[in-house]
PyMOL commands that place a pseudoatom at each C-alpha (Angstrom):
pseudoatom trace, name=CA, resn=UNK, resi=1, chain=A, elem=C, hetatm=0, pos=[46.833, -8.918, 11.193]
pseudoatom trace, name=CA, resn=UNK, resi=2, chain=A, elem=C, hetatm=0, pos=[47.871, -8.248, 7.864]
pseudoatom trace, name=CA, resn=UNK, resi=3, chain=A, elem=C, hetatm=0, pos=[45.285, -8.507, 4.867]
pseudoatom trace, name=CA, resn=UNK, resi=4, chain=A, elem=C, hetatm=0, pos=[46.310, -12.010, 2.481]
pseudoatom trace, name=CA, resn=UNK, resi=5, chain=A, elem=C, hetatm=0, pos=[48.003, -10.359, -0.295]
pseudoatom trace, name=CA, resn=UNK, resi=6, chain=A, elem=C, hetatm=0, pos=[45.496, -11.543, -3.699]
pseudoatom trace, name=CA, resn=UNK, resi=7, chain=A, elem=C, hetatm=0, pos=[47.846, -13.078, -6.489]
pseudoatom trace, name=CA, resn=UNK, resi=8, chain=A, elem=C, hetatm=0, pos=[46.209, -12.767, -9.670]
pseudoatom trace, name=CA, resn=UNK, resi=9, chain=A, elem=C, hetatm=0, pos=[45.318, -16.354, -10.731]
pseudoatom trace, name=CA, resn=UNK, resi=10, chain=A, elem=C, hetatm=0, pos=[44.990, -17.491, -14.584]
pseudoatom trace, name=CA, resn=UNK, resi=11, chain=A, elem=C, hetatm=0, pos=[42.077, -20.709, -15.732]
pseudoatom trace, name=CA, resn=UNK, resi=12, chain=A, elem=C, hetatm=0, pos=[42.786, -21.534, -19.097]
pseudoatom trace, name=CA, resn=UNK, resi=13, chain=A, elem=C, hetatm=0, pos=[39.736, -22.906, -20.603]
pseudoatom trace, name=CA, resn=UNK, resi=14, chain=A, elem=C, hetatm=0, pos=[38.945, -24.899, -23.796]
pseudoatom trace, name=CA, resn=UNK, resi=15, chain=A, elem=C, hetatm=0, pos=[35.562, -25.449, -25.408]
pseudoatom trace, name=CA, resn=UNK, resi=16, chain=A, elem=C, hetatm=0, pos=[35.710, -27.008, -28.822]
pseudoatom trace, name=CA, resn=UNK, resi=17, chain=A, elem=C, hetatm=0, pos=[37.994, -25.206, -30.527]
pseudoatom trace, name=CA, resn=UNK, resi=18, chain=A, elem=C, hetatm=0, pos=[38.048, -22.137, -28.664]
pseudoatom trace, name=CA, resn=UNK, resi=19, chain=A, elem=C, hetatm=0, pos=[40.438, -21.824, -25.832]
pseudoatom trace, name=CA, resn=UNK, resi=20, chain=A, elem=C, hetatm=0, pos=[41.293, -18.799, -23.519]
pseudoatom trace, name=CA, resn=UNK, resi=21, chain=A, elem=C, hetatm=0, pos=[42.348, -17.391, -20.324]
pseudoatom trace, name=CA, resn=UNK, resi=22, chain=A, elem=C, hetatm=0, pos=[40.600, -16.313, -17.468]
pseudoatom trace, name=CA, resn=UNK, resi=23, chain=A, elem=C, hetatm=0, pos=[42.100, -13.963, -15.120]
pseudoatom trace, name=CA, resn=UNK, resi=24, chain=A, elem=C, hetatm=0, pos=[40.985, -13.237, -11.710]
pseudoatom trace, name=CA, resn=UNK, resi=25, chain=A, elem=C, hetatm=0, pos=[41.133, -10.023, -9.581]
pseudoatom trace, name=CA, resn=UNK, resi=26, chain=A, elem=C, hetatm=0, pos=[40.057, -7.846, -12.387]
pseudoatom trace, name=CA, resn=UNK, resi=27, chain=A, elem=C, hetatm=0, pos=[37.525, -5.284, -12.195]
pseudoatom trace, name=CA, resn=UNK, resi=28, chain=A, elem=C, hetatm=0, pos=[34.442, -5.648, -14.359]
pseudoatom trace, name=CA, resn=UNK, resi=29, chain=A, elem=C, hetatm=0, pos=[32.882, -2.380, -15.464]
pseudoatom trace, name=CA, resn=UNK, resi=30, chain=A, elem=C, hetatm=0, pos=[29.359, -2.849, -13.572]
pseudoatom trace, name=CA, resn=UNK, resi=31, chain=A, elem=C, hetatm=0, pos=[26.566, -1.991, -16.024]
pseudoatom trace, name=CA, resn=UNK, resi=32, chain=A, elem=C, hetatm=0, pos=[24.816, 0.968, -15.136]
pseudoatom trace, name=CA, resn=UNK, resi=33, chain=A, elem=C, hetatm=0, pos=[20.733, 1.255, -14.545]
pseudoatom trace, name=CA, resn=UNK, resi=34, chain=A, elem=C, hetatm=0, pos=[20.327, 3.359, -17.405]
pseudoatom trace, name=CA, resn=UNK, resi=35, chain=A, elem=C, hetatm=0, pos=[21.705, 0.988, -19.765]
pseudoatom trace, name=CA, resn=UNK, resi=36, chain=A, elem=C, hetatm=0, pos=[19.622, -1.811, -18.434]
pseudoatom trace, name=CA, resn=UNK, resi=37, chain=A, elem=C, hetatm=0, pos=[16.833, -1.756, -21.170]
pseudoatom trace, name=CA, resn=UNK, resi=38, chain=A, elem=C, hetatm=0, pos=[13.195, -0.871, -20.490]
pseudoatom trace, name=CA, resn=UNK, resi=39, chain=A, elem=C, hetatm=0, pos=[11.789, -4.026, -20.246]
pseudoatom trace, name=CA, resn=UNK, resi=40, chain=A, elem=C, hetatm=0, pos=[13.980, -5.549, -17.484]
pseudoatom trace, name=CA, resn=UNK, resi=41, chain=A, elem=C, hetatm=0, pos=[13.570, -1.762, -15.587]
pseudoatom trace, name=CA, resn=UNK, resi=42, chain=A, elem=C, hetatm=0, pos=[10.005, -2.554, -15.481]
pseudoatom trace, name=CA, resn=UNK, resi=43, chain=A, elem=C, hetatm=0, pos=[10.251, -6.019, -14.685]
pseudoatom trace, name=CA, resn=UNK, resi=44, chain=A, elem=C, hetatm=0, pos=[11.968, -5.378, -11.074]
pseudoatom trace, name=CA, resn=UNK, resi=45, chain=A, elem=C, hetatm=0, pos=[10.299, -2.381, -10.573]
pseudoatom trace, name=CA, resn=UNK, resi=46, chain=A, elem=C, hetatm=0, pos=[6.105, -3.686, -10.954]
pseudoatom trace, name=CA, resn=UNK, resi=47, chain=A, elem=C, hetatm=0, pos=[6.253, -7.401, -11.276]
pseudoatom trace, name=CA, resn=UNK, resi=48, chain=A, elem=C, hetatm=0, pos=[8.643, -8.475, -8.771]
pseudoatom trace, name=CA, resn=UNK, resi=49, chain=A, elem=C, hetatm=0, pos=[9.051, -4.872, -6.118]
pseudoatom trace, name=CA, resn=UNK, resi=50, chain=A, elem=C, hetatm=0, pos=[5.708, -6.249, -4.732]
pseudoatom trace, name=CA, resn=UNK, resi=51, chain=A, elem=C, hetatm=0, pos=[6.276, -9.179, -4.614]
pseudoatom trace, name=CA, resn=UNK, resi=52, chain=A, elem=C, hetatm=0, pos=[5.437, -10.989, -0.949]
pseudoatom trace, name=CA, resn=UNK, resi=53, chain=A, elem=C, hetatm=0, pos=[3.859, -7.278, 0.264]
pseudoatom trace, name=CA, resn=UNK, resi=54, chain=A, elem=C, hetatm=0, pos=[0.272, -8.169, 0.111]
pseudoatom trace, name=CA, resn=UNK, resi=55, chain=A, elem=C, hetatm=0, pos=[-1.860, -9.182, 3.415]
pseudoatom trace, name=CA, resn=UNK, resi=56, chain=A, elem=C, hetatm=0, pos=[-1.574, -12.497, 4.513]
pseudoatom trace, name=CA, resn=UNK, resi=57, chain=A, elem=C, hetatm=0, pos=[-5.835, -12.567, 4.481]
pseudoatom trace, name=CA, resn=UNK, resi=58, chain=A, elem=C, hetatm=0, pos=[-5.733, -11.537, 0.928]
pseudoatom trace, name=CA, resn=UNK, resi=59, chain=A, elem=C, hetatm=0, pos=[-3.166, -13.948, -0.108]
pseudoatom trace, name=CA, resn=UNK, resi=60, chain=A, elem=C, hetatm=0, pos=[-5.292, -17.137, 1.708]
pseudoatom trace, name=CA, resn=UNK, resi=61, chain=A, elem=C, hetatm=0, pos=[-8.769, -16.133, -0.405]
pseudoatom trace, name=CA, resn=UNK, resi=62, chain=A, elem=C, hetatm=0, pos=[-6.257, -15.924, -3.310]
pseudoatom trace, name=CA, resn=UNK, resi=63, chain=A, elem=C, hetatm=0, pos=[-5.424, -19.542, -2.818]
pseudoatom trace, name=CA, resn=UNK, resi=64, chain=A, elem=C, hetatm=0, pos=[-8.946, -20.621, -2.053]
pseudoatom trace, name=CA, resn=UNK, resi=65, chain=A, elem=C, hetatm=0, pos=[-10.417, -18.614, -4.649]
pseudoatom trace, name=CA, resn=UNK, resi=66, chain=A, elem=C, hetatm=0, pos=[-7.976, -19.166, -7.600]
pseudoatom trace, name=CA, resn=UNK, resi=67, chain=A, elem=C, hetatm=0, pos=[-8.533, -23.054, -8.247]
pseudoatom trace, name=CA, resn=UNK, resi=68, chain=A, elem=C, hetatm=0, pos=[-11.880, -22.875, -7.713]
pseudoatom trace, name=CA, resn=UNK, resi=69, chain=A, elem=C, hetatm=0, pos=[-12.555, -19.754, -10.821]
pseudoatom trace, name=CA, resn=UNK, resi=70, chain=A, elem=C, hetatm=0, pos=[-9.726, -22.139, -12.727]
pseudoatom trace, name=CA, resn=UNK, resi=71, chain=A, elem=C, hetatm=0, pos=[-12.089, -24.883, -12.559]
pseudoatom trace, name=CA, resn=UNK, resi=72, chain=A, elem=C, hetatm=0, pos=[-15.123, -22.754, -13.150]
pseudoatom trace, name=CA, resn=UNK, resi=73, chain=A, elem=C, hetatm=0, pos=[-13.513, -21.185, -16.278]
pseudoatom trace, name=CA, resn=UNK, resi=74, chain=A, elem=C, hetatm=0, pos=[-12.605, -24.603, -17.686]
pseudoatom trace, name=CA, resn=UNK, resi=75, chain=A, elem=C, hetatm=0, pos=[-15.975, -25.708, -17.187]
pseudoatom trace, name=CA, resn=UNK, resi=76, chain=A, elem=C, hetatm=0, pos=[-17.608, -22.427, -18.880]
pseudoatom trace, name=CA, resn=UNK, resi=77, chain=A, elem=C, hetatm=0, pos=[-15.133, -23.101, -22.055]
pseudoatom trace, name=CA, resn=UNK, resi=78, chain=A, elem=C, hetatm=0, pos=[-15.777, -26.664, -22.640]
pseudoatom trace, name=CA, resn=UNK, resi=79, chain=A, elem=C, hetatm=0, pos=[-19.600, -25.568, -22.327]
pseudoatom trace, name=CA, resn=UNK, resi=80, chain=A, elem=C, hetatm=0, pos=[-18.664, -22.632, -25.342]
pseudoatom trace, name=CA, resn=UNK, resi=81, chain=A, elem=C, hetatm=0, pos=[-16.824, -25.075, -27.488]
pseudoatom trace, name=CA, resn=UNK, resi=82, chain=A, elem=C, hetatm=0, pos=[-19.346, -27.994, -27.014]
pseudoatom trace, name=CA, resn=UNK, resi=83, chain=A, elem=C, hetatm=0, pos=[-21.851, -25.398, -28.396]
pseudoatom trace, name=CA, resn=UNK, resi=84, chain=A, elem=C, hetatm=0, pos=[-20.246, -24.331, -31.413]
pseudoatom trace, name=CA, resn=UNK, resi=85, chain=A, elem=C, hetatm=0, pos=[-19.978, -27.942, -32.317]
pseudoatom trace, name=CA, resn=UNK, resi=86, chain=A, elem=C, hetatm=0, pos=[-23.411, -28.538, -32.768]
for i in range(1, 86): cmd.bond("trace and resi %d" % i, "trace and resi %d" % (i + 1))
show_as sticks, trace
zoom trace
């Protein structure tokens, strides 16, 4: 079997004023890691590379333990701000 040979197709666009031409089966230059600024590095790296790795125990008192210190906190701040009212 012989690969499908890839014609290079053309979408013409137009948005307001602005129209243009989209070609397919070109090559976009892939950005490199090192131009990826520091921010976004760090992002994937710490907040979402562990994502989904911790215990399954851990993660259950997590989501027993969460609403109830939510609910606790509220509770403690309506107290502080009720007192300063006074």
């Amino acid at each position: 079997m012989e690969p499908k040979q890839q014609r290079e197709r053309e979408i013409t666009y137009h948005i307001g004023w602005k129209r243009g031409v989209i070609t397919s089966n070109t090559r976009q230059e892939v950005e490199p890691a090192a131009e990826i600024p520091w921010v976004h590095r760090f992002n994937r790296a710490f907040v979402w590379g562990h994502a989904g790795t911790y215990p399954m125990g851990m993660m259950l008192a997590l989501l027993w333990i969460f609403p109830i210190l939510t609910f606790t906190c509220t509770l403690w701040l309506i107290h502080v701000l009720s007192m300063q009212s006074h």
